[in-house]
Each structure stands twice: as structure tokens, then as C-alpha cells.
N, C-alpha and C positions, 0 to 999 in steps of 0.2 A: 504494500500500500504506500504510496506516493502523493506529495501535492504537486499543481500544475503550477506555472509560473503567476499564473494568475487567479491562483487561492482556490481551485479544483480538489476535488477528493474522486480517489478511486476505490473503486471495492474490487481486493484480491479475491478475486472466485476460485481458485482454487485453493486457497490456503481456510477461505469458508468453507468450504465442502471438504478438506479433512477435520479442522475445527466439529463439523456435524457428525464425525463417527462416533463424538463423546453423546450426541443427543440420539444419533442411533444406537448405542448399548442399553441407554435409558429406554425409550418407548420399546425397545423388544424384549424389556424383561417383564415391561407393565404392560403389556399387551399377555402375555401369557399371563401371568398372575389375576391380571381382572377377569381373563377369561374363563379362566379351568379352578382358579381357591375358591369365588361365591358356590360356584358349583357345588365344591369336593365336599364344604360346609355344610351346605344344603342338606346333602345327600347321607352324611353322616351321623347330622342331630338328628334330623327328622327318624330316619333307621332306630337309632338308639333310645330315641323319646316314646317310640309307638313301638316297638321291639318288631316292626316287619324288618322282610327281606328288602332288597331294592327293588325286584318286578310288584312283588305287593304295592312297596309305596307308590310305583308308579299306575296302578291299577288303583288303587285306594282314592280316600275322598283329598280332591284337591286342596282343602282348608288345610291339612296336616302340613302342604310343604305353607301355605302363608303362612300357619302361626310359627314357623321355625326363622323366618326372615327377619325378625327384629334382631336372633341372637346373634343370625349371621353377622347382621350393621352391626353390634357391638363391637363383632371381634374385626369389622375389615376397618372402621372406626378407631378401634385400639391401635392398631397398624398407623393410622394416621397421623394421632394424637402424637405417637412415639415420633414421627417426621413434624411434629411442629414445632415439637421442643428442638429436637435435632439440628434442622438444616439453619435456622441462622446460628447456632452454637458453630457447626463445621465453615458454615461462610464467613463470619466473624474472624475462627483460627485460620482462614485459608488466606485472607487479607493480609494476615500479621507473620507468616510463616515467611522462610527465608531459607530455600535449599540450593544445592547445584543443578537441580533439574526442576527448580521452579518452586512458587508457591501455590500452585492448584496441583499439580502431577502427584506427589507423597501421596493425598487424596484420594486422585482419582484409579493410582494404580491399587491402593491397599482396599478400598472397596469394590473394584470389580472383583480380585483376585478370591477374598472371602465372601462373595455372592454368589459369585458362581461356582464355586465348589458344591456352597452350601445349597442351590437353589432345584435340584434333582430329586433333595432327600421328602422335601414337602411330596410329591405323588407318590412317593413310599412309604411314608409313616400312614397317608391318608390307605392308600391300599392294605395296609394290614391293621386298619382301624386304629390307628394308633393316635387319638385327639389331642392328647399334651405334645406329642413328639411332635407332630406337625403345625402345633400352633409355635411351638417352644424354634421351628426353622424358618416358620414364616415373617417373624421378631426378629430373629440373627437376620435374616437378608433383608429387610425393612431398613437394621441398622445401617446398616454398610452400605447399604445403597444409596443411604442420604447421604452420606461419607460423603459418595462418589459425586451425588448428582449435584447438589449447589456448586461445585469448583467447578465442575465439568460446565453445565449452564455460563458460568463467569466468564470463561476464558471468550468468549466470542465478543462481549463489550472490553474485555481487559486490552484487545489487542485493534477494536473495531473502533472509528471514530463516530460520536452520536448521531450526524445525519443520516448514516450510511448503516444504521443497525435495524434499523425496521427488514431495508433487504436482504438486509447477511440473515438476519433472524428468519425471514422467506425461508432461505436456500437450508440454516439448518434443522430448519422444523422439517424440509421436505429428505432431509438426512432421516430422519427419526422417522417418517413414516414409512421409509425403505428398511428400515430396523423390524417395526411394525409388520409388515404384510410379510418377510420372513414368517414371523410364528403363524398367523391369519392362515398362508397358504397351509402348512402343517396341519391349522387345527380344521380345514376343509378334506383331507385325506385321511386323519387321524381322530376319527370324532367321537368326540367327547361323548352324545348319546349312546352311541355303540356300544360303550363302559358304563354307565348310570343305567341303562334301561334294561339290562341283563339278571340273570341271578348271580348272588356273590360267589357262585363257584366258577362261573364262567369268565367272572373278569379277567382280561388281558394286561397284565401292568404294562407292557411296552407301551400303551393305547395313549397312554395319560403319561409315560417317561422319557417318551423320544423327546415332543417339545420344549421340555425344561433343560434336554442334554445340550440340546443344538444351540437354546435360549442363550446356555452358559458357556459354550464353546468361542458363539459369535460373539457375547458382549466382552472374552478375553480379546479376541481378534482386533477387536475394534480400537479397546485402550493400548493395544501393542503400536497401531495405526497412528495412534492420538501420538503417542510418546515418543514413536521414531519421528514423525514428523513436526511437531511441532516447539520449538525450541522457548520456553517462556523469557527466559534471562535476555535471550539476546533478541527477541522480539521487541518486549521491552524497549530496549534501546534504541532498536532503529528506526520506531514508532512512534518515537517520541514528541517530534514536531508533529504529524498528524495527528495525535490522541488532543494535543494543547488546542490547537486548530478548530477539533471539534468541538472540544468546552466551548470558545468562540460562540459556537454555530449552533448553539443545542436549541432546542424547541422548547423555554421556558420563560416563566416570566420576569424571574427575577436569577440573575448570574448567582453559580454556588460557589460559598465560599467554606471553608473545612475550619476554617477559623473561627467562624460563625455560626451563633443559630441559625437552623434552616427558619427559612421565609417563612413570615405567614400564607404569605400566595404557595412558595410553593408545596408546603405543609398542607393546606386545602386540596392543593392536586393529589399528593401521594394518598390523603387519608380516604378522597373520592374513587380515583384507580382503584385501591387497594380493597373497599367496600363493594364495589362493582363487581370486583373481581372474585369478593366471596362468595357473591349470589349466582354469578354464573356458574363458578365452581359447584356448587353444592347441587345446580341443574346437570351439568356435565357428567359429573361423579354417578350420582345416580340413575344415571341411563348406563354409564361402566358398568356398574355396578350389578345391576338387577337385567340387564337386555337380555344375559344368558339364560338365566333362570322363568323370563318372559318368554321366551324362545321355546322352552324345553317344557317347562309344567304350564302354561298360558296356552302358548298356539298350541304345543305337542305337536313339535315340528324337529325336523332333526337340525342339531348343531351344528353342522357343518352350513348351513342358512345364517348361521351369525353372524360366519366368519365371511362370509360372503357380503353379508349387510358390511364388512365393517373394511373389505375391501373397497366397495365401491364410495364410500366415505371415505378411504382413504386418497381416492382418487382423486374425489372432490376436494377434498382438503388440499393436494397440492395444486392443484388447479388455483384453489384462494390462496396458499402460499405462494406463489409463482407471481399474484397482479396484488397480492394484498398492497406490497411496498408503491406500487405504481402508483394506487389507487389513493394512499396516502398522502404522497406527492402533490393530490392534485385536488383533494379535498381534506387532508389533514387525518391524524392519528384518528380524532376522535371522534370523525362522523365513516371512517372508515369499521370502525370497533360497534359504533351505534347501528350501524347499518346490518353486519354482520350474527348482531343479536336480534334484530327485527327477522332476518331470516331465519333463524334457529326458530325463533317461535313460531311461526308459519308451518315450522317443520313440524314440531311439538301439536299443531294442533290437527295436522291432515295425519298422525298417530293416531290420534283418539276416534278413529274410525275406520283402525286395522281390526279385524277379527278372524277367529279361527276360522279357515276354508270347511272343516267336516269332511274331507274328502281323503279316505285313508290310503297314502301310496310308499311309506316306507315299510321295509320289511319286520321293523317294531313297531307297526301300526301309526307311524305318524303321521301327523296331517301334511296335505299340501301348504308350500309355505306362501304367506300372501304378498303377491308381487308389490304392492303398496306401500311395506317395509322398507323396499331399499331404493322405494324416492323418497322416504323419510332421512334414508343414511346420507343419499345426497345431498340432501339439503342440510341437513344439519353438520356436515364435514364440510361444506364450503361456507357457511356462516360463520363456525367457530373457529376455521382459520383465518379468517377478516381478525379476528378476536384475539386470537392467541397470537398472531402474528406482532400487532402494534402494540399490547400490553406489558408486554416482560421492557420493548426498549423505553416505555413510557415510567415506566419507573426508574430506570437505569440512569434516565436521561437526569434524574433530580438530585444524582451527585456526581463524587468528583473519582476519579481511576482509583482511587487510595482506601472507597470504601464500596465499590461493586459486591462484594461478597455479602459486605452485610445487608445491602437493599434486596441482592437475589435473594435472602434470609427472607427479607420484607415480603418479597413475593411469594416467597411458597410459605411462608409464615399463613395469610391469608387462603392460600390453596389448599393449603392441607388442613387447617379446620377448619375449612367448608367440606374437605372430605372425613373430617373426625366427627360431625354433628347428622352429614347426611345421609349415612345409610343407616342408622338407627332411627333416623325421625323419618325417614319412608319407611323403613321397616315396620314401623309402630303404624304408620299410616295404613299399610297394606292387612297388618292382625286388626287394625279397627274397621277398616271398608272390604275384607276379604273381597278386594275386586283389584284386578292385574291395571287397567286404564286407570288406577290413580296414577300410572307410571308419569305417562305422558301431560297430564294437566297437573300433577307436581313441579314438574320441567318446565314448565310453560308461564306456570305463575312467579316461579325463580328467575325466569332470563325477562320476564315483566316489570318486576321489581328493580334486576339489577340495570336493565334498560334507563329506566327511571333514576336513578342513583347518578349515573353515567353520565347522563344530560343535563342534569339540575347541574350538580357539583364538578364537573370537570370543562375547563376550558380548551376550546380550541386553536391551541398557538401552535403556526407551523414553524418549522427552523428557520434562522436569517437565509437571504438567499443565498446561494453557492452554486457556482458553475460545477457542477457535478459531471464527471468524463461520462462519454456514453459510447456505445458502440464497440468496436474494439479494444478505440482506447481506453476504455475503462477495465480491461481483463489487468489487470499486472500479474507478468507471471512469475514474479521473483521469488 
């Protein structure tokens, strides 16, 4: 990354697209994890609570698996709680740390390396019923994974100047959804119903072991990729004048100073982002969350439909990654972000009149899956990367290189308790309305709300202008 003689910024696409193998270990661990643990949960309490088999529970009265769903949100809840305290404690020390290979790298290598060892053993304990052993590895990689993930997220404004991070944040969300459709295409070959809907003598453990092997193989792959190529110390250095440059040019209202209390103006911005950011989260989280278990005891559809839902979302999603930065450009972070959630609800509400087909064509008797689903996945995967895409640099943008770690803190501070409140209080929702469609009008009144949040409280400032390279010459391939 370079400036032009006449105060230009470019964006290194290639040095962003290795910077996104760290965002690709992240979504392919949590792409398997939201997929196949609500499941395994599910399918374990319920079993143990009503002392059936699993063709029973599946044959039995649907109320058994709703009233099991609040305990699941507890324990995917607990999971979270432990990531709120966590990641701005690791961002914080990630800021302050000072090694030969960086102050995010120690991090990011020590928590892949005990993630993925550990992250295999969860479809093992769950296969041999084993409930504390699999809760007690789903906590170990929880830990470590936050280890990993706040440094790993930092490194792409630590090295990126502020104009120029909405697009780099594009390219590595679209890293992370290549992470993503890894496990996705797996959990369409390898499905999940095919192991739930059986009797327990029949289960396959491969069925439910391969995609956590591969989950853990690739996310070592990837931080191998992060470390050979990306040098912090001396990046550092030779970024120096561009990072300054950018402070210049940030999209705020008032310059940050580290000497200083933050602004009142810009204080209102973070605490509005930040609030925004928990309601959409907590709509988000909860379609993670439950879509599977919607999928499987709801439609009584086979699972490998999910993954398919969440493919074609993924699509979508980079398709809004790809114009989200463009789109910013030329109406701003914040009606780019508003806009983005207007569609997610759109989406959320052409759900509330998906229903079971009736029409029995898998070989466990499942239903036809309803085509209707996966223009919901579209839609809601190109909304929320309108969303996802301008919010992380929207916060980033409100200080200064020397405390990124601790605002990434700030942002998954808000992320992850919106995901430590929301599948216990759907859950509770679903044991009090034993009805699957509170899924969608739960989602809908959340991204309503935070819509509302977003507009009142957050201002629309674009960056000062900058001759920004285009074309060619905006690749630097150094």
C-alpha cells in the first residue's frame, strides 16, 4: 500500500486477500459449530429427558424437541457469555504485546493450534453420549478461538488505512465465506439427518467426524498462510505514512486524539453503532442458531437443505461484499448499513409464510423442502453483508492504530451478548408459543428495532475526499 503524489490511497488486494485466510479459519469453524452442536444438543437432552430412542423422538410428539430448546440457548448462550468477557480481554493484550513475529501472531497461532486439535473431540463425546465431555470441549474451543479471533479481525485495520477499510473488509468477509461453504458443501454430502433420524445402533460416527477433521485441518492451513505471509513488525513500518494519512481522512466528526477523552460526538457514534449492532446481532444469531433444528423437527426436511439454504446466502452475501464498499462511496457507511437491514426484514417476513410441503420424498420420510427458503437465504445474505461489511470499519474508524484491538473488543463485546441473551430468550419464546414461525417474526422485530437505533443515533459522515487509485492502478503488488 502506497500514496500517490497527490495524497491517493491504494488498496493492496493481494496482501487483503491473504490478511482474509485469518477471517477464513474463523467462519469455517463457526459455520460447523452453529451447524451440527444446536443439533447434537437437541438431540441428546431431548433422548435423555423422555428416555426415547432417536427414531422414537423423531416419530414422537413435536412439543418434546420445543421444550428442550430453551436449554439448548442456555448452553450455546454460555458459549457466548465466555466470548464477551474474553475477546476484548485478548484485544486489549494483543494491543500491548510486543514479539518478533508480531503483536496479533502469538495469538493467533496459539489459538488455532488448540482449536483444532480440540474441535473433533465435540462429535465424539456427543456420539457416545457423553454430555459433560462434550460440553467441557465445546468451552476449550470457545476459549481459544477468541484467543484467535479478535487479533486475527485487527490485523486488517492495523495494517489498512481508514478510507480504504470498508473495501478491504469486502474482500475479507468474502475470504471467510470461502472458509464457510468448505464445511456447507460437506454438511450437503455428509448429512446431519442421516445420523439424528436413525436408531442409536445405527449411527455412523464418520457422519458427524469428517467435518470437524477437515474444519480443523483447514483452519491450521490457513494461520500457516496468515504467518508465512504476512510480516506485522515490518509492515508496521512501511505503512507508516499511509496509516497517518488515513487518520487525516477518517469518516468522523471530530479528529481522535489518544491523549484525550473520546468526543462527545464521537462517543454518541460508537454507543449508537454499537447498540445497533446488538439488535441485529441477536436477529442474526438466532436464525444460526435454530435454522437447523427449523429445518429438521419444523419442515422435517433433510439437512442437507440447510446447507444448501446457506450456500446460496453465501452467494448472496458476496455478491453484497463485492458492491457493499462501492455502495458506501457513494451514499455513505450509514445508509448503506440502513438499507441492508430494510432488506433482511423483507426477508424475515416472506419466512413467515414458508410451511411444511406434506409431500414425503426422502428415504426417512422427509418432506419436500420448500423452495421459498432459499429466496429467504438470499435475501437475507445480501442484506446483512451491506451490514456486516461497513460496521466493524465504522467502529474502527473512532480511534487511533495504538488501540484497534481494544474497539475490535468493543465490537464483539456487543456481538457476542447479543449472542449470550438470544438463544435462551427464543428458546423461552418457542417453550411459551410451541410454534416454529416465532423464528422469523422474532428476526424481524430485532432488525426493526435495530433499524430504528441506527437512524435516530448515528450520523452520516463520509470520509474527507481523497483521490483514491482505481483501476489497475490501484492493485499494489508489493
Amino acid at each position: 500500500m502506497s500514496t500517490k503524489a497527490n495524497g491517493g490511497l491504494k488498496l493492496n488486494l493481494k496482501r487483503t486477500f491473504l490478511i482474509g485466510f485469518a477471517f477464513f479459519g474463523i467462519l469455517l469453524l463457526w459455520q460447523v459449530y452453529d451447524s451440527w452442536c444446536p443439533t447434537f444438543l437437541t438431540d441428546i437432552f431431548a433422548r435423555q429427558m423422555y428416555n426415547l430412542s432417536s427414531a422414537q423422538l423423531k416419530a414422537g410428539d413435536p412439543d418434546k424437541i420445543l421444550n428442550v430448546q430453551w436449554i439448548v440457548g442456555i448452553i450455546m448462550a454460555c458459549d457466548n457469555l465466555a466470548a464477551l468477557i474474553l475477546l476484548p480481554i485478548f484485544g486489549n493484550l494483543s494491543d500491548k504485546t510486543k514479539t518478533p513475529i508480531g503483536k496479533r501472531m502469538p495469538f493467533i497461532l496459539t489459538g488455532t493450534m488448540v482449536s483444532a486439535i480440540a474441535f473433533p473431540f465435540i462429535p465424539l463425546f456427543f456420539h457416545y453420549n457423553n454430555v459433560v465431555g462434550m460440553i467441557a470441549i465445546m468451552v476449550i474451543v470457545l476459549i481459544f478461538m477468541m484467543m484467535y479471533r479478535n487479533p486475527a479481525v485487527a490485523l486488517m485495520p492495523d495494517i489498512t488505512p481508514k478510507p480504504l477499510r470498508a473495501k478491504a473488509n469486502g474482500i475479507i468477509n468474502i475470504m471467510g465465506y470461502f472458509g464457510g461453504a468448505f464445511a456447507t458443501v460437506l454438511g450437503i454430502f455428509l448429512k446431519l439427518s442421516n445420523y439424528i433420524n436413525v436408531e442409536d445402533s445405527a449411527r455412523k460416527l464418520w457422519i458427524i467426524e469428517i467435518p470437524f477433521i477437515v474444519a480443523s485441518v483447514l483452519m491450521v492451513i490457513s494461520a500457516f498462510v496468515l504467518f508465512f505471509t504476512i510480516r506485522e513488525n515490518k509492515l508496521a513500518k512501511e505503512l507508516k505514512d499511509e496509516l497517518e494519512l488515513g487518520e487525516k481522512l477518517a469518516a468522523i466528526e471530530t479528529p481522535v486524539d489518544d491523549d484525550a477523552p473520546m468526543s462527545a460526538a464521537n462517543k454518541k457514534m460508537l454507543l449508537g453503532i454499537l447498540g445497533a449492532e446488538f439488535l441485529w446481532f441477536m436477529s442474526d444469531n438466532a436464525m444460526g442458531t435454530y435454522i437447523g433444528n427449523y429445518v429438521i423437527y419444523y419442515l422435517n426436511s433433510v439437512s442437507s437443505a440447510t446447507m444448501i439454504v446457506t450456500i446460496v446466502g453465501g452467494v448472496a452475501s458476496v455478491i453484497g461484499f463485492a458492491i457493499a464498499g462501492i455502495i458506501a462511496d457513494k451514499i455513505g457507511r450509514k445508509w448503506t448499513i440502513s438499507c441492508g437491514l430494510g432488506i433482511t426484514v423483507l426477508g424475515m417476513i416472506v419466512m413467515c409464510f414458508v410451511l411444511p410441503t406434506g409431500k414425503v420424498t426422502g428415504a426417512n420420510g422427509e418432506f419436500a423442502f420448500p423452495p421459498l427458503l432459499y429466496v429467504v437465504g438470499a435475501i437475507r445474505g445480501f442484506g446483512m453483508a451491506l451490514v456486516h461489511n461497513c460496521s466493524f470499519p465504522m467502529v474502527v474508524e473512532l480511534c487511533s492504530s495504538k488501540k484497534i484491538g481494544k474497539f475490535t473488543g468493543y465490537y464483539y463485546a456487543a456481538s457476542m451478548s447479543a449472542q449470550t441473551i438470544t438463544p435462551v430468550l427464543l428458546g423461552l419464546v418457542f417453550k411459551a408459543s410451541l410454534v416454529w414461525w416465532a423464528l422469523p417474526i422474532y428476526c424481524a422485530v430485532l432488525l426493526t428495532a435495530s433499524f430504528t437505533v441506527f437512524t435516530v443515533l448515528v450520523k452520516n459522515i463520509k470520509a474527507k475526499k481523497v483521490e483514491n487509485a482505481k483501476g489497475l492502478e490501484a492493485i499494489d503488488g508489493d
